[in-house]
C-alpha positions as CSV (number, residue, x, y, z in Angstrom):
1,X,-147.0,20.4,-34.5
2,X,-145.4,21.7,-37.8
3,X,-142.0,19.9,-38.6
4,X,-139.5,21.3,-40.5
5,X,-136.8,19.3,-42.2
6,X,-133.4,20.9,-43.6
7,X,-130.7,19.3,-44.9
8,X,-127.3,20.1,-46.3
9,X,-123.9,20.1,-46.6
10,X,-121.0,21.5,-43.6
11,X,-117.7,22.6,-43.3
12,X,-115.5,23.5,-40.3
13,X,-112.2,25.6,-40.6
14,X,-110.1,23.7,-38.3
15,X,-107.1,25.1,-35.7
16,X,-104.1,25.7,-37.3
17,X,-100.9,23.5,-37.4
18,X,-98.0,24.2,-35.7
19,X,-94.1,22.9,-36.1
20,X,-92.2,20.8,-33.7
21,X,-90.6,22.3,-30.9
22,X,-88.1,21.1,-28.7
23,X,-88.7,20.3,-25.1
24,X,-87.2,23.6,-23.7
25,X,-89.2,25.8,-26.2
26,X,-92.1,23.7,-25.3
27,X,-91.5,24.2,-21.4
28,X,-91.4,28.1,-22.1
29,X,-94.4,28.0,-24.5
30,X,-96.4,26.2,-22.3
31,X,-95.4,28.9,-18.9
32,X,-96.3,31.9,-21.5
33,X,-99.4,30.3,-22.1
34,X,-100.5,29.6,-18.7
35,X,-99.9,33.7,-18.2
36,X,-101.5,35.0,-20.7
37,X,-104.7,33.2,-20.3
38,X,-104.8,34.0,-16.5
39,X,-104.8,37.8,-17.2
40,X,-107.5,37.3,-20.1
41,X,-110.7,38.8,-19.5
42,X,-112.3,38.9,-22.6
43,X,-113.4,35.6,-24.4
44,X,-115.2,36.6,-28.2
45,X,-116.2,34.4,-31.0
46,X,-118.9,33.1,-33.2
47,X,-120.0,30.9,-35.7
48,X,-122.1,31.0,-39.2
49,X,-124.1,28.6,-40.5
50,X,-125.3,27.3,-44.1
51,X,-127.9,24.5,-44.7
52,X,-129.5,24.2,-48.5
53,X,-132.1,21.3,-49.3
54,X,-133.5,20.0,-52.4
55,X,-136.4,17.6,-53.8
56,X,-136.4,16.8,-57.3
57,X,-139.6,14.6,-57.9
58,X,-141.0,13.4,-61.2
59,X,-143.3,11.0,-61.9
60,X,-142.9,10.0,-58.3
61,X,-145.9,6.9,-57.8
62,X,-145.8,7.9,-54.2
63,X,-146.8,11.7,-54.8
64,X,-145.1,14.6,-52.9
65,X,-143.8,18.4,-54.6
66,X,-140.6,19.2,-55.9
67,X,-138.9,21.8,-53.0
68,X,-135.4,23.7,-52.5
69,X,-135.2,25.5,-49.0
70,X,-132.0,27.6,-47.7
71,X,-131.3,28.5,-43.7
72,X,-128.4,30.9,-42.2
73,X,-127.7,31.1,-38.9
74,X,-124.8,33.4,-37.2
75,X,-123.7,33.4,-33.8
76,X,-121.3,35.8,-31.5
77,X,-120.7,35.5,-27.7
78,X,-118.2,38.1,-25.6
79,X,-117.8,37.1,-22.5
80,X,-116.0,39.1,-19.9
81,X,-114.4,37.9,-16.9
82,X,-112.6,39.6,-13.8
83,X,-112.1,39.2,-10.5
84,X,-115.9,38.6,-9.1
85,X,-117.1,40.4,-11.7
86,X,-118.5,37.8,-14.9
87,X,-120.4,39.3,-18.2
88,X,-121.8,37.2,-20.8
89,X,-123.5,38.3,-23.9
90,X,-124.7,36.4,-27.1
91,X,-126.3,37.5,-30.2
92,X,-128.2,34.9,-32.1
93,X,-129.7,35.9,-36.1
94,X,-131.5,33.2,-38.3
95,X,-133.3,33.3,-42.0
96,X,-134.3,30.6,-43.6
97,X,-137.1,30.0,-46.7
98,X,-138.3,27.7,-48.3
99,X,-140.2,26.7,-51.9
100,X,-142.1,24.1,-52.8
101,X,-143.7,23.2,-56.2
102,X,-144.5,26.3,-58.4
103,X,-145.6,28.0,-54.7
104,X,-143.9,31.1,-53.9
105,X,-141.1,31.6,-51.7
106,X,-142.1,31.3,-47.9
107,X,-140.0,32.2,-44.9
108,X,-139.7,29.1,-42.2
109,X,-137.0,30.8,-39.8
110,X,-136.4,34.3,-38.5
111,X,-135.0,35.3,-35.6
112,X,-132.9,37.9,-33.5
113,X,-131.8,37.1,-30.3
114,X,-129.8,39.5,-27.9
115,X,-128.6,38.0,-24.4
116,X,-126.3,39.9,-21.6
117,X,-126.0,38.4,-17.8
118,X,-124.1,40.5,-15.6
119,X,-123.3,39.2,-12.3
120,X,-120.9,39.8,-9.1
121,X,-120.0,36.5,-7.3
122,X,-122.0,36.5,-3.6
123,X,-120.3,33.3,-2.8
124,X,-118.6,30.0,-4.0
125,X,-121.4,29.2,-6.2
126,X,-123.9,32.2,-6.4
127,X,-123.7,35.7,-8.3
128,X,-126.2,38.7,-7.7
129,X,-127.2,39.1,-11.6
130,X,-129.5,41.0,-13.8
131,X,-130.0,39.8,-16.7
132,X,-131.2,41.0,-20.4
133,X,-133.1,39.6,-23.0
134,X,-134.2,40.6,-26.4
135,X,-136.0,39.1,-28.9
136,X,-137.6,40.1,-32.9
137,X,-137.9,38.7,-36.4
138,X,-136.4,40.8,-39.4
139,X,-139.3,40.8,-42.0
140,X,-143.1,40.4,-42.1
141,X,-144.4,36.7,-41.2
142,X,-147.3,34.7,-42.8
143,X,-149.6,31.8,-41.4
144,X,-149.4,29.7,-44.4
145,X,-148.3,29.7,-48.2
146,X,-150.3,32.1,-50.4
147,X,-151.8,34.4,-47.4
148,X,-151.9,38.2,-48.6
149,X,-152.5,39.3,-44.8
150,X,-148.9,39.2,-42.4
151,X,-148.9,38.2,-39.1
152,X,-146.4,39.6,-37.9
153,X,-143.2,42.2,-38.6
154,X,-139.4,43.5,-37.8
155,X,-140.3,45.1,-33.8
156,X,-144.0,43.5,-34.0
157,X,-143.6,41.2,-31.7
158,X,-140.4,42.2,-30.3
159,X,-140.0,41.2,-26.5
160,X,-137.8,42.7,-23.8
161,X,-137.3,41.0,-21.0
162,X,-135.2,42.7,-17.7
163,X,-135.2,40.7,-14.2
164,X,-132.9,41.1,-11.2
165,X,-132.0,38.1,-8.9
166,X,-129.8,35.2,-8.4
167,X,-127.5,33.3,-10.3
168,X,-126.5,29.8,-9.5
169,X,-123.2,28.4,-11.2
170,X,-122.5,25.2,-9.3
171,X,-119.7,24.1,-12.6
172,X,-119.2,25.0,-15.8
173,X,-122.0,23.3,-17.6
174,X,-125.1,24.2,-15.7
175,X,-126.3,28.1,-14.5
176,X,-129.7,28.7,-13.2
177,X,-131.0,32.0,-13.1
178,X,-133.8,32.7,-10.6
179,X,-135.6,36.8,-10.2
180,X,-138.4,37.6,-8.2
181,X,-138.9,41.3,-10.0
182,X,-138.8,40.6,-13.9
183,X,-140.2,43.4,-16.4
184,X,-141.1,41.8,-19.9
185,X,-142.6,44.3,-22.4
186,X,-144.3,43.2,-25.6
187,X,-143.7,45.8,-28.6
188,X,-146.3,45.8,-31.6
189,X,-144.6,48.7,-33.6
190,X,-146.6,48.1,-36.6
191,X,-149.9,50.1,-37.1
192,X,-152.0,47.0,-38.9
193,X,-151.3,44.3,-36.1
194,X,-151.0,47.2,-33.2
195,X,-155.3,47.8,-34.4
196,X,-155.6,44.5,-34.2
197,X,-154.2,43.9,-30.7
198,X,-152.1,41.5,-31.7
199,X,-149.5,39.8,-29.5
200,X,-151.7,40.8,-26.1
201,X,-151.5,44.4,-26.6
202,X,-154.6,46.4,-26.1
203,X,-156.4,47.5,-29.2
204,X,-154.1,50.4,-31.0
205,X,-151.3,50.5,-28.6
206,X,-148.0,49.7,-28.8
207,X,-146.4,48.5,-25.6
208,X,-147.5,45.8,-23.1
209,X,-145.8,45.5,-19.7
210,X,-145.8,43.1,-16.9
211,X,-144.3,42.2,-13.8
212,X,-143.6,39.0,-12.5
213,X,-141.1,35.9,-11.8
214,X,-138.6,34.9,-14.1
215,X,-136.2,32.1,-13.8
216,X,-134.2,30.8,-16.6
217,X,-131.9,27.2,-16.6
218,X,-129.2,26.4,-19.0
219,X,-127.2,23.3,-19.6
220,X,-124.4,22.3,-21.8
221,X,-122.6,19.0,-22.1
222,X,-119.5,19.1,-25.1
223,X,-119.1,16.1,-24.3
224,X,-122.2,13.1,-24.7
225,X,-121.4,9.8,-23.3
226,X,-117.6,11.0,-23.3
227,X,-117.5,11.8,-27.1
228,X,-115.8,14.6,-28.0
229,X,-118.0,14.9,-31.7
230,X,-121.2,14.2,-29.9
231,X,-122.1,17.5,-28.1
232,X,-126.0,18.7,-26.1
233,X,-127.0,22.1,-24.8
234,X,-130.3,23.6,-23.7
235,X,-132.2,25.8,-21.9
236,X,-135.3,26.6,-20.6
237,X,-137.0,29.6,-19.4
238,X,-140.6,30.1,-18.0
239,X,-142.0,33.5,-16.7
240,X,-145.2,34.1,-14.0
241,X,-147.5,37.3,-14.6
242,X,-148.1,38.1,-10.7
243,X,-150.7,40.9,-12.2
244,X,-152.7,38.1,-15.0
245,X,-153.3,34.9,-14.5
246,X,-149.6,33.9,-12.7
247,X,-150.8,30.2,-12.8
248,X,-150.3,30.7,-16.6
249,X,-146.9,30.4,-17.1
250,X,-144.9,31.7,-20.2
251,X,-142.4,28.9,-21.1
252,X,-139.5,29.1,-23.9
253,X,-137.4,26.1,-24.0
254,X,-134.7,25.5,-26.9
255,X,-132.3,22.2,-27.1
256,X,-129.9,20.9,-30.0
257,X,-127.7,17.8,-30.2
258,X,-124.8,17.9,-32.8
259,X,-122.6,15.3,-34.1
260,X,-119.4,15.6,-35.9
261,X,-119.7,13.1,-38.4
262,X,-116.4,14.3,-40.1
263,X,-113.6,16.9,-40.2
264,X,-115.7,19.7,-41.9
265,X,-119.3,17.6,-41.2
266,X,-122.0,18.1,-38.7
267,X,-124.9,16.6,-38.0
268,X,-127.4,18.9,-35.7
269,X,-131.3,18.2,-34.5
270,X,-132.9,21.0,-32.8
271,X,-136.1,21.4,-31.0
272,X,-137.8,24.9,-30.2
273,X,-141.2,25.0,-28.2
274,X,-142.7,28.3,-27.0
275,X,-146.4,28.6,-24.8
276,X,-147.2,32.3,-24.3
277,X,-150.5,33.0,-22.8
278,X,-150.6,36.7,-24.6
279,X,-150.3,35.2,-27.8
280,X,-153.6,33.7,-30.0
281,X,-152.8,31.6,-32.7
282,X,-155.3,31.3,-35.8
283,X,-156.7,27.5,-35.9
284,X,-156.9,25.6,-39.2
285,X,-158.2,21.9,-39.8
286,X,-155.6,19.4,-41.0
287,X,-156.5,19.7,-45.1
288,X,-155.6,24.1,-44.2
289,X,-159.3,25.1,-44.3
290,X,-159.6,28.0,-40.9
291,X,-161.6,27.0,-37.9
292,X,-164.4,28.9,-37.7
293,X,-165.9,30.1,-34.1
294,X,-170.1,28.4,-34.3
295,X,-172.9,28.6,-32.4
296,X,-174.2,25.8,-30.9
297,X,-176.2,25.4,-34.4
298,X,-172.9,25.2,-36.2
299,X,-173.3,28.5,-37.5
300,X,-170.0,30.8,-38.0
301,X,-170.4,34.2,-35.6
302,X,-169.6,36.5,-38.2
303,X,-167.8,40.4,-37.4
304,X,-169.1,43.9,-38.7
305,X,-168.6,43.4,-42.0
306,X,-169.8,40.4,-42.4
307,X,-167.2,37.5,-42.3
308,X,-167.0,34.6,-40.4
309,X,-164.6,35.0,-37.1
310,X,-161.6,32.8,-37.2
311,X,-161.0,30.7,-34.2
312,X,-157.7,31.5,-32.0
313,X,-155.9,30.9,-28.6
314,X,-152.8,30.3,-27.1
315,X,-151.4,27.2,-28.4
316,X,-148.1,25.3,-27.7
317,X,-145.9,26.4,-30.7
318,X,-142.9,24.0,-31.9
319,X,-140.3,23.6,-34.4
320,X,-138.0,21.0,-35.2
321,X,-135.0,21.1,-37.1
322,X,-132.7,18.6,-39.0
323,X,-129.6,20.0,-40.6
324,X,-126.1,19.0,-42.1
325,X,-124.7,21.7,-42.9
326,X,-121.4,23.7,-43.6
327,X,-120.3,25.7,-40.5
328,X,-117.5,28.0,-39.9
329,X,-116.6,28.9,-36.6
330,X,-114.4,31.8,-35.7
């Protein structure tokens, strides 16, 4: 498991204040109010996100590296809303890097994140839906500090996911999605990692497709234990091949806490985990050395050219997150 600790400082804009009114204003405010929001149909807004980190060690008896790291994160939802008709859509971005002693700059976050759900209510608590997702990385990606080689780009992986099915909204705080026909397609739109056949693509393409079930489960709760400044949300999605191994499922599950420890002050944990049976993931021992593929002499199976083949597989990937940070919603 590779941890990843940021910490830093956060700051909330808050609503703004309004004067006293009497109680007949009030009475009318409160009517006008009550109309406009029943003829809205559009609900928009965001937030942006900035956590910075720093080590200063020297001298330090129990050992360790100096290290500064930086994270952004920007969010933006439009939901729309009319009738039996319901549209939700969310764009997620995140960059972070970090530096540690004299090493270079290394990225530890990147990600793009498109979601729409379109669905028309069937009855009191179920919507025929089809739902969209899209996922990338903005620049190229390394295994480990000091690697010359990337592992990955902008569009290599990118994923697209399409599925048509059910939607099950028994209140506001839980929705379960659940498709029989899903299409996810892997892109590898870089020539290097496409010649590899990275990301489960065959050897020199670019696209990978399959069909299979999809069902996806979200849950959000402002409110933890009844406090308002404690608030949970995750979700969890998990994806059956019917063509390649369907007993192997794909599973993407994301979940956060976050505590307002002051007016402009937040406290958040996060926890990412991803298992994708397409994906191998280069092996190392715990001192960084690669994991070499032996024979049952322990000697390395080398390729053409020579060098000793690197052992790789699917592997539960994870990432934690720690952050206090200044936050600006809108």
């Amino acid at each position: 498991m590779k941890r990843i600790v940021l910490l830093a400082m956060s700051l909330t804009i808050g609503s703004a204040m309004f004067g006293q009114l009497d109680a007949d204003e009030k009475k009318l405010k409160t009517k006008a109010k009550g109309s406009s929001d029943s003829t809205k149909i559009w609900d928009v807004g965001g937030n942006v996100n900035l956590n910075a980190t720093q080590v200063a060690l020297s001298n330090w008896a129990g050992g360790g590296e100096s290290s500064v790291s930086i994270q952004g994160l920007f969010g933006l939802y439009a939901n729309y809303s009319k009738g039996k008709s319901a549209w939700d859509n969310s764009l997620d971005l995140a960059y972070g890097m970090i530096k540690t002693g004299k090493n270079d700059w290394f990225k530890n976050d990147d990600r793009i994140e498109l979601n729409s759900k379109f669905g028309h209510k069937a009855s009191e608590h179920w919507y025929y839906a089809a739902l969209l997702n899209f996922r990338t990385q903005f620049t190229t990606g390394y295994s480990k500090v000091g690697d010359t080689k990337y592992i990955s780009n902008f569009m290599a992986p990118g994923y697209l996911t399409f599925a048509l099915g059910l939607d099950y909204k028994p209140n506001k705080k839980l929705t379960m999605f659940l498709s029989p026909a899903t299409l996810k397609m892997t892109a590898v739109m870089d020539d290097n990692l496409s010649a590899e056949g990275a990301f489960g693509v065959e050897e020199g393409e670019t696209i990978r497709t399959e069909f299979g079930g999809y069902m996806k489960a979200s849950f959000v709760e402002p409110k933890v234990f009844g406090n308002e400044n404690l608030a949970f949300k995750t979700s969890l999605s998990l994806f059956s091949n019917y063509q390649n191994k369907p007993q192997n499922i794909d599973v993407t599950w994301d979940a956060s806490l976050t505590a307002k420890i002051a007016k402009y002050f937040t406290v958040s944990l996060s926890l990412n985990m991803i298992y994708d049976d397409d994906i191998d993931i280069k092996r190392y021992n715990s001192d960084g050395s690669p994991i070499y593929l032996e024979d049952v002499n322990g000697n390395a199976f080398a390729d053409a050219d020579g060098n000793p083949i690197q052992f790789k597989g699917p592997i539960t990937q994870i990432k934690e997150v720690i952050a206090l940070g200044f936050a600006y919603k809108f």
